[in-house]
Backbone as CSV, one residue per row, in Angstrom:
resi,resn,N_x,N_y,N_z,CA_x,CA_y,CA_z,C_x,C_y,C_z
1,UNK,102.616,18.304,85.577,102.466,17.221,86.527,101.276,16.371,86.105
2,UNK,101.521,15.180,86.204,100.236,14.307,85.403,99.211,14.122,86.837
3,UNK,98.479,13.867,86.649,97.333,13.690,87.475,97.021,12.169,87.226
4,UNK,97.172,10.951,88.246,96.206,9.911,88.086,94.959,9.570,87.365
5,UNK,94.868,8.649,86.421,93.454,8.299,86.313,93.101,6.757,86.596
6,UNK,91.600,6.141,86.408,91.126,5.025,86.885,92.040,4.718,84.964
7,UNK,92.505,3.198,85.229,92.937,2.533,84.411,91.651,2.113,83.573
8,UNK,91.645,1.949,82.090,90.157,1.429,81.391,90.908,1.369,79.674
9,UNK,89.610,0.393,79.296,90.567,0.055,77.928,89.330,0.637,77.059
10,UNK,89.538,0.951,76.060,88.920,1.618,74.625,88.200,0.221,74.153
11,UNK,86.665,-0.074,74.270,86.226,-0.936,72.901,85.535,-0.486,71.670
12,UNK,85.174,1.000,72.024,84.541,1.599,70.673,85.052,2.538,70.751
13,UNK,85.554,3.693,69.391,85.810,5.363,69.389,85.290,5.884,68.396
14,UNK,84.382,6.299,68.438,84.033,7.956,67.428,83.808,9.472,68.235
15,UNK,84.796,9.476,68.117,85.292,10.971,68.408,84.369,11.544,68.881
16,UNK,83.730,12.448,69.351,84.333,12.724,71.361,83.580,11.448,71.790
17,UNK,83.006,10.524,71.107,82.471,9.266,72.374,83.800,8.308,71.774
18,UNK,83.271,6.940,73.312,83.638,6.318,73.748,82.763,4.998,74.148
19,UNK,83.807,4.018,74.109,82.675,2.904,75.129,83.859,2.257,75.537
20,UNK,84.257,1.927,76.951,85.145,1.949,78.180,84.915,0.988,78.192
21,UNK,86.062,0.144,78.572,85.317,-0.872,80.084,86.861,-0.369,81.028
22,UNK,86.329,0.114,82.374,87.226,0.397,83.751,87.606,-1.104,84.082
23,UNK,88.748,-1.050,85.090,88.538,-2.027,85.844,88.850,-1.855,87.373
24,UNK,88.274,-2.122,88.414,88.254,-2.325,89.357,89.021,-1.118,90.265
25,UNK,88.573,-0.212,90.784,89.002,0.805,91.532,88.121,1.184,92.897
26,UNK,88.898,1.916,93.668,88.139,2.778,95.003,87.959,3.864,94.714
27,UNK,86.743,3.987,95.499,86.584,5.730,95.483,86.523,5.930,97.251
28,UNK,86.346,7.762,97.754,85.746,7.613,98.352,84.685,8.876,98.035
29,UNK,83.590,8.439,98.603,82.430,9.694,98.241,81.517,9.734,99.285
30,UNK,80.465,10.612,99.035,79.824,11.773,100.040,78.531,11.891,99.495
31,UNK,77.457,11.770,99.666,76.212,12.201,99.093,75.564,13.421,100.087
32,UNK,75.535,14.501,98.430,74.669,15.757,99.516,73.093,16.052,99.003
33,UNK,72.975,17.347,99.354,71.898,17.551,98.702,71.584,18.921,98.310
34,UNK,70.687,19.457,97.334,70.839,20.820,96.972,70.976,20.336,95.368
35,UNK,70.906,21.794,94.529,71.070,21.637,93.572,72.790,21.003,92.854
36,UNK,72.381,21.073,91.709,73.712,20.490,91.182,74.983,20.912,91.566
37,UNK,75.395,22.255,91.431,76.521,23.397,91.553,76.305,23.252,93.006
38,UNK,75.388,23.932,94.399,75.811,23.831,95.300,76.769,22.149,95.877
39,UNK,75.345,21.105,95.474,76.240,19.355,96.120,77.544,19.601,95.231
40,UNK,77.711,20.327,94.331,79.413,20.046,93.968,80.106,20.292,94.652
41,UNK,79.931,21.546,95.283,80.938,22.113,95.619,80.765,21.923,97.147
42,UNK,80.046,21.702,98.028,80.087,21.025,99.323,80.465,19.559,99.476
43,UNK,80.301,18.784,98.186,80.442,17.360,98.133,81.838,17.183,98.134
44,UNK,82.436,18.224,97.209,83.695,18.824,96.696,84.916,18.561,97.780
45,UNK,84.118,20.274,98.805,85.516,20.068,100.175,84.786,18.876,100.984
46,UNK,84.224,18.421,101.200,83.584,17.406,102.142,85.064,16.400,101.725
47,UNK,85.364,15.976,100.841,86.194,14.722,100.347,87.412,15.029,100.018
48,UNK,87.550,16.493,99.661,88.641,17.265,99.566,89.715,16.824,100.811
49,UNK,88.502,17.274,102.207,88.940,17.352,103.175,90.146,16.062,103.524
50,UNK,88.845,14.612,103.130,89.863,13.476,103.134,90.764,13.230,102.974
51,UNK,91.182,13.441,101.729,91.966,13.675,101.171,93.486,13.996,101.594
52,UNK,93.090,15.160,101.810,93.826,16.569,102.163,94.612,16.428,104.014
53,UNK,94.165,15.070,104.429,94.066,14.649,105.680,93.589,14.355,107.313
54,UNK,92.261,15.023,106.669,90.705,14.959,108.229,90.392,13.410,107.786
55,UNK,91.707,12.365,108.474,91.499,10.857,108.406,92.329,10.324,109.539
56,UNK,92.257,9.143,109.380,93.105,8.442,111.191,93.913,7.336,109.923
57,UNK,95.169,7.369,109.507,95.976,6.136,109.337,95.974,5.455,110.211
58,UNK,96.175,4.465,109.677,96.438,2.964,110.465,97.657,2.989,111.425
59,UNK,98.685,3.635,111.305,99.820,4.021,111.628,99.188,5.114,113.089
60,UNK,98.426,5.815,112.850,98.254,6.894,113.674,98.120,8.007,112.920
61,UNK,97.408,9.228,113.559,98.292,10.647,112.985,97.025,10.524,111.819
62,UNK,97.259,11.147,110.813,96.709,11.620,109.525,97.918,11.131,108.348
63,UNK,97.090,11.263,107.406,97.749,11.073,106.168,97.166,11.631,104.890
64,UNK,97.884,12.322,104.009,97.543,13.001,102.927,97.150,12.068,101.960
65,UNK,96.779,11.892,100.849,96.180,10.843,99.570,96.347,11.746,98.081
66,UNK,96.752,10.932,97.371,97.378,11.732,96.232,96.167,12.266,95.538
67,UNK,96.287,13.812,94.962,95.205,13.888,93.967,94.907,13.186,92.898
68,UNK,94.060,12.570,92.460,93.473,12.015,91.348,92.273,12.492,90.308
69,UNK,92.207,11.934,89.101,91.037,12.758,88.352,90.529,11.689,88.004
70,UNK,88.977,11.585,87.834,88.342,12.498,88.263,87.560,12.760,89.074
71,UNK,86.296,14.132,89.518,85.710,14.197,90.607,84.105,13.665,89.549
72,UNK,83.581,13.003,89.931,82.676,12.570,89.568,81.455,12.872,90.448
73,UNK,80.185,13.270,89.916,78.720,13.520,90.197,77.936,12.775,89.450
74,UNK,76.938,12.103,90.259,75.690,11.453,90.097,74.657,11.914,90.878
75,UNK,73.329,11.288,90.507,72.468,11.611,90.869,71.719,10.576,91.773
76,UNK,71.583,10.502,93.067,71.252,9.965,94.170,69.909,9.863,94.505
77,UNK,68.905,8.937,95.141,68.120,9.189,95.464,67.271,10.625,95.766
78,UNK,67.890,11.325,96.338,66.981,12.826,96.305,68.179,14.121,96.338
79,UNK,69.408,13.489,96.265,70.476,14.104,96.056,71.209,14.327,95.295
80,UNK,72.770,13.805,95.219,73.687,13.580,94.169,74.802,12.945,94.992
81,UNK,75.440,11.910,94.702,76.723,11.264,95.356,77.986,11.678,94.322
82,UNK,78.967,12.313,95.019,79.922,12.864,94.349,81.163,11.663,94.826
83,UNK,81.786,11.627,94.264,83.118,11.062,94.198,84.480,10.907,93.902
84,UNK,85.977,10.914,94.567,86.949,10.974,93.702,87.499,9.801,93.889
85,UNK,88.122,9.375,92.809,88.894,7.221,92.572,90.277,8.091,93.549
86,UNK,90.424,6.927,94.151,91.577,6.897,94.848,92.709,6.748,93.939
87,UNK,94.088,6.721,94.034,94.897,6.386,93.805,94.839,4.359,93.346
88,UNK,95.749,4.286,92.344,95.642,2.310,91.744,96.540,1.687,92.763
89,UNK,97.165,2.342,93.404,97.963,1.638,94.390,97.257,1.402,96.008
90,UNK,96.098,2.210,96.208,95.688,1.681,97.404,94.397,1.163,97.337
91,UNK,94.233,0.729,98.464,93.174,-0.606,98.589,92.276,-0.099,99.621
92,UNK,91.166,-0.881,100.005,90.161,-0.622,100.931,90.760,-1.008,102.277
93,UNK,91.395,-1.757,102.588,92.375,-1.995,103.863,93.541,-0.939,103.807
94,UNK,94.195,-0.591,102.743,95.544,0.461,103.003,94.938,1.928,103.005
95,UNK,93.840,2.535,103.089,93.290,4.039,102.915,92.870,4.182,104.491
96,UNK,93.411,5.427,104.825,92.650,5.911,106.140,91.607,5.752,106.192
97,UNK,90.938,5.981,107.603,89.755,6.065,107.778,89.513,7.267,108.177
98,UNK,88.003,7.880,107.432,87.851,9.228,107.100,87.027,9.399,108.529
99,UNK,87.807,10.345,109.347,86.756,11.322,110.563,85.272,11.744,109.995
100,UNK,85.338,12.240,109.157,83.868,12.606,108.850,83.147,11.368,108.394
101,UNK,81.860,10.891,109.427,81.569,9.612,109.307,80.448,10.072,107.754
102,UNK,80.073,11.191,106.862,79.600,11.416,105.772,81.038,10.509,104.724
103,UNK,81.894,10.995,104.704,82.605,9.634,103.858,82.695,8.576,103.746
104,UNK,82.417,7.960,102.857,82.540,6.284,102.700,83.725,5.996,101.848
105,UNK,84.370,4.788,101.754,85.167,3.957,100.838,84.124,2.933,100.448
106,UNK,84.437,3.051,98.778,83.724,2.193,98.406,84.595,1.206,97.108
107,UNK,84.063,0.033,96.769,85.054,-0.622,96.027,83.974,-0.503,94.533
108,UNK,84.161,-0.317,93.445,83.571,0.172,92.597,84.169,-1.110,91.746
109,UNK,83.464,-2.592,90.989,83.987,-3.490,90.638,84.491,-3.098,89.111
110,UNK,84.973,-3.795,87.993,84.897,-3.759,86.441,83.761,-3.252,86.174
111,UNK,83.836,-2.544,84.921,82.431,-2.090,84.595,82.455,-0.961,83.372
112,UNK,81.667,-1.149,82.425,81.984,-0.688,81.351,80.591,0.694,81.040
113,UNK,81.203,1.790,80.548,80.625,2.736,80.241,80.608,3.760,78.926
114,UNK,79.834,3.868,78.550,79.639,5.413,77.407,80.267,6.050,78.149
115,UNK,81.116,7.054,77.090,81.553,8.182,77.610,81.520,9.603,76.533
116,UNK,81.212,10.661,76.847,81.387,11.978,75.827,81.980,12.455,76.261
117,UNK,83.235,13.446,75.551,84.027,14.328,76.367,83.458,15.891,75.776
118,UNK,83.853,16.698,76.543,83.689,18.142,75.969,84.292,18.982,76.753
119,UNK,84.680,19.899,76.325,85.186,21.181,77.264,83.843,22.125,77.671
120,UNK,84.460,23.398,78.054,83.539,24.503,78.535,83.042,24.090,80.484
121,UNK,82.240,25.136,80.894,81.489,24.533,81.858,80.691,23.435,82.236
122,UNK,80.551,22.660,83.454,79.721,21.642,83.442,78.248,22.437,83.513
123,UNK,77.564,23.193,83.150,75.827,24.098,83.398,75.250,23.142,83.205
124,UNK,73.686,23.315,83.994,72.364,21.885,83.825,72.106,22.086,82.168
125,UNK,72.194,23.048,81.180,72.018,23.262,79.727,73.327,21.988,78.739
126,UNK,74.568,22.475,79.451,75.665,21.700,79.047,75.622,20.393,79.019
127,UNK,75.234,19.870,80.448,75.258,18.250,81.231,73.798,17.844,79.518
128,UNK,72.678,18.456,80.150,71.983,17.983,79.223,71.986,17.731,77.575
129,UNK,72.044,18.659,77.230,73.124,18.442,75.751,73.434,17.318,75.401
130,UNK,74.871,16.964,76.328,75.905,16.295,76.105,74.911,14.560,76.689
131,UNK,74.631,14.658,77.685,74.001,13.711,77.812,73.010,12.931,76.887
132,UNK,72.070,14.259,76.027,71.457,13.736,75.023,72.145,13.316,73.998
133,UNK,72.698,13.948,73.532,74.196,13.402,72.406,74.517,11.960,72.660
134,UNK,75.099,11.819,74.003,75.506,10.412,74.420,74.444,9.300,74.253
135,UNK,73.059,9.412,74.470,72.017,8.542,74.677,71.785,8.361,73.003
136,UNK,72.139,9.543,72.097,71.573,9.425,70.524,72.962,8.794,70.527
137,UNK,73.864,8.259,70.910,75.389,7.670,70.344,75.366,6.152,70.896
138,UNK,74.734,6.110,71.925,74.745,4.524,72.470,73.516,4.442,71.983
139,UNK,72.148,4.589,71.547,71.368,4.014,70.585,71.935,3.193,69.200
140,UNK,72.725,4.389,68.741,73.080,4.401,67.094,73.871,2.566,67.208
141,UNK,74.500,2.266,68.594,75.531,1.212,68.914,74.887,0.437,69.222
142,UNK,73.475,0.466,69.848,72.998,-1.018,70.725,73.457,-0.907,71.838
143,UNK,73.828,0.161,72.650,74.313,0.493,74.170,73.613,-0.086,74.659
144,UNK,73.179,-0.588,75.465,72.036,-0.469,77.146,72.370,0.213,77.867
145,UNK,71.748,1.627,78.466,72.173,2.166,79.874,71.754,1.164,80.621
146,UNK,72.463,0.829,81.712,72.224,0.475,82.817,72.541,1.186,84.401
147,UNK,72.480,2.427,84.314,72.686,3.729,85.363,72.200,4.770,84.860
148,UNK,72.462,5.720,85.748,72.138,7.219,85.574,73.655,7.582,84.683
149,UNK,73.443,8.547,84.264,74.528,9.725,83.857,74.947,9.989,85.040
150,UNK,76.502,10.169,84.454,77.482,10.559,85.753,78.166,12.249,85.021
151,UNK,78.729,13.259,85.807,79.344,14.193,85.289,80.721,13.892,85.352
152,UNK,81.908,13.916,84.825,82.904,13.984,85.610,83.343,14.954,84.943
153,UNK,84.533,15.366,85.508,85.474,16.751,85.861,86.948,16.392,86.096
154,UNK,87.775,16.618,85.284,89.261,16.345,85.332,90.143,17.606,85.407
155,UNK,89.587,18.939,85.815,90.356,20.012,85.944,90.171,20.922,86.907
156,UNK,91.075,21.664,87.844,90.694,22.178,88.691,90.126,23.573,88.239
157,UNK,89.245,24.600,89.477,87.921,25.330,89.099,88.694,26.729,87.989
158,UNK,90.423,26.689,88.178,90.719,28.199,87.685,91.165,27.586,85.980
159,UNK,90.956,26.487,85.686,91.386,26.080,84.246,90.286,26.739,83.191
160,UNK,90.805,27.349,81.752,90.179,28.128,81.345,89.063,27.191,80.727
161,UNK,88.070,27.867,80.393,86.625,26.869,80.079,87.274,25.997,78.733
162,UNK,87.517,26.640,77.866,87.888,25.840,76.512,89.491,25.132,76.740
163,UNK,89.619,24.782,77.843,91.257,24.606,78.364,90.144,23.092,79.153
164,UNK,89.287,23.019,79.625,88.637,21.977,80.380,88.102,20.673,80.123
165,UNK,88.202,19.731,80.632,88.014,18.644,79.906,86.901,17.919,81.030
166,UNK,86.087,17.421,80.423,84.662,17.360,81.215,84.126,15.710,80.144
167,UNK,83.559,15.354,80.825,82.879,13.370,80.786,81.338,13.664,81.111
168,UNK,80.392,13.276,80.176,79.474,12.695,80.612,79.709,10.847,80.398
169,UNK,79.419,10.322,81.392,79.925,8.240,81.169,78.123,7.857,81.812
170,UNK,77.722,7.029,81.490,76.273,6.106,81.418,77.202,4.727,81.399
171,UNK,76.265,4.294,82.876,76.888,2.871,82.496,76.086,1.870,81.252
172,UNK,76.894,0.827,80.590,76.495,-0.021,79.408,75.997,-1.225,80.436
173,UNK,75.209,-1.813,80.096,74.369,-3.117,80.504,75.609,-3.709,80.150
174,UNK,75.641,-5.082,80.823,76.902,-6.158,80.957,76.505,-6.570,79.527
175,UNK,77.289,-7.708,78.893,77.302,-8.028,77.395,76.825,-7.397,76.294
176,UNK,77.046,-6.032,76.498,77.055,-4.817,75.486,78.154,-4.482,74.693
């Protein structure tokens, strides 16, 4: 069964990086707090929940929302804001509205990013790594970060580690 992703076009590839540009998607997300692994996994069912249907359709009643990949983590003011992209077919007017007033919809415009892929676990040893890798790969290019490092996660928790497919993405400064 394929899993959704945010639509984005390839402008650079050397193998496992990337340089993206997305275009225009929703999310909705949750900012917690705690270390990395706990805000995952509370940030996790918090949006899960949404999802899954703790929302009011417009119609009435609840409504389910298709799974999509991926679940994305950043790092927040004193937290981390986690996030999953909605589905390309709905909009900020067609998505329930989430009961738990901790969820937001947010409209996330075009926007272009580094990306590294890797398998294994996301661990604070791993994230870092890979993150440094990425920062020595958008140097080598003339990148600009213009954000934090994001984690993302495209597999659910029982997929085997070397079976997993895992994103560190940094956003690129505009005319990069």
């Amino acid at each position: 069964m394929a899993i959704e992703e945010p639509p984005f076009r390839v402008l650079q590839s050397d193998p496992p990086f990337e340089h993206r540009l997305y275009t225009g998607f929703v999310v909705a997300e949750t900012e917690v707090v705690g270390d990395f692994d706990a805000a995952s996994r509370s940030g996790f069912r918090r949006v899960a929940g949404y999802i899954f249907g703790d929302n009011q359709a417009q119609s009435g009643g609840n409504r389910k929302i298709e799974m999509t990949a991926p679940v994305t983590v950043e790092p927040k003011d004193q937290g981390w804001r986690l996030h999953f992209v909605m589905p390309g077919a709905e909009s900020l007017s067609s998505l329930p509205k989430p009961n738990n007033p901790d969820i937001k919809l947010r409209q996330v415009p075009e926007h272009a990013v580094a990306v590294v892929r890797f398998s294994g676990f996301t661990t604070q040893s791993a994230v870092q790594e890979q993150t440094t890798k990425l920062r020595n790969w958008m140097s080598s290019k003339q990148l600009e970060a213009s954000g934090p490092p994001q984690v993302a996660r495209y597999n659910d928790p029982f997929t085997l580690p070397w079976r997993r497919r895992n994103e560190i993405l940094i956003p690129v400064a505009p005319g990069r």
